[in-house]
C-alpha positions in Angstrom: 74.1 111.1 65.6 71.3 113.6 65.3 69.0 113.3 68.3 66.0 115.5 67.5 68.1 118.7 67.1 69.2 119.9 63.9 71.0 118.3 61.2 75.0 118.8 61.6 76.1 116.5 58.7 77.2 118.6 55.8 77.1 115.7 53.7 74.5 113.3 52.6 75.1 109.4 54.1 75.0 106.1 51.3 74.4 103.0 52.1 77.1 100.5 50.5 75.6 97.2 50.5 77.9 94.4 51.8 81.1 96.8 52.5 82.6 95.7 55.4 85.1 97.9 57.8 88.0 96.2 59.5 89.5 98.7 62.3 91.8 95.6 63.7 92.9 92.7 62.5 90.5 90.8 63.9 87.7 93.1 64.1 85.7 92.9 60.9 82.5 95.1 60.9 79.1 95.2 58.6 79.3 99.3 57.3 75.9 101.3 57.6 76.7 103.8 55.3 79.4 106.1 54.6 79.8 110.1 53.1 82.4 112.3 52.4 82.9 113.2 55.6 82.6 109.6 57.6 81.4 106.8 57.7 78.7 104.7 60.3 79.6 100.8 61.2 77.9 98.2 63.5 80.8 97.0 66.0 81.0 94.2 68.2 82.4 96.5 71.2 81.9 99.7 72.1 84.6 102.3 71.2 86.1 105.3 72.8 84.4 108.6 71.6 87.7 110.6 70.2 89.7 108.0 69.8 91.6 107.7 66.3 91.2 104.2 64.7 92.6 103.5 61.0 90.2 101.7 58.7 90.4 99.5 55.8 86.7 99.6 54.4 86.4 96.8 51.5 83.6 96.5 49.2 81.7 93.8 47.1 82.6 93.6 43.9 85.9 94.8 41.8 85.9 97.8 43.9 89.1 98.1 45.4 89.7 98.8 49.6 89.9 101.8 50.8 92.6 102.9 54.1 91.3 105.8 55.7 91.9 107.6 59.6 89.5 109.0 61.7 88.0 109.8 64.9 85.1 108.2 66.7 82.5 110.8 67.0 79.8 108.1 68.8 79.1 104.9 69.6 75.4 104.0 70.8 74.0 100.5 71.5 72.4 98.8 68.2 68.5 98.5 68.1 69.0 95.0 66.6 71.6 93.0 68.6 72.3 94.2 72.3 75.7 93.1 71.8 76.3 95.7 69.0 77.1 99.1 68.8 76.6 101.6 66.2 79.8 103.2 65.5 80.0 106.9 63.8 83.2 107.6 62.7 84.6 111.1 61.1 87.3 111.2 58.8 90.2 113.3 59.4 91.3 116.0 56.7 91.8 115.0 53.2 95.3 116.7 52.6 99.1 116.5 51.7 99.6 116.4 55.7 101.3 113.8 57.8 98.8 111.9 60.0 95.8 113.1 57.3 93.9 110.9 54.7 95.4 111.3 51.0 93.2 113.8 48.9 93.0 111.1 46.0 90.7 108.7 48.5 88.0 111.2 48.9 87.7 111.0 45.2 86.9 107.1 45.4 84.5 107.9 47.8 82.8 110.4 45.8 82.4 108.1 42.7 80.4 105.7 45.4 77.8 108.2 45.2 77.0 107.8 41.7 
């Protein structure tokens, strides 16, 4: 999260109204927005910074779910709720690797920009 300094994102952040990110099975989490490289959900608890969670973001609509890994990169209190956090979350490579996210699902979330 960019706190007055400069801008380290290298790619522009969407909003995806009524997405929803579920990290465990019973954690089910509104999504803020989401880009290329990650993606920002409000959470009900705080998570580790560095810590690798799986995610299985869903949208409204016929658009099918997506599976993705990645690594918390922050977690800040919510300005709305006290009891919610803010949740930003990088992706982890898209590539033909073991413990990576398949090149194919950076495609679907490109076509979410259009």
């Amino acid at each position: 999260m960019n706190k007055g300094g400069p801008e380290k994102r290298l790619f522009a952040r969407y909003p995806v109204k009524g997405a929803t990110l579920q990290y465990q099975k019973d954690r089910t989490c509104l999504v803020v927005n989401i880009s290329r490289g990650g993606i920002c959900f409000l959470s009900q608890e705080s998570l580790k910074v560095s810590s690798l969670i799986t995610m299985k973001i869903s949208f409204p609509g016929p658009l099918p779910s997506l599976t993705l890994k990645g690594q918390v990169c922050w977690c800040l209190p919510g300005l709305a709720h006290s009891d919610e956090y803010q949740v930003g979350v990088r992706f982890l490579p898209f590539e033909n690797k073991k413990g990576s996210n398949p090149p194919r699902l950076l495609e679907r979330i490109i076509k979410l920009e259009t």
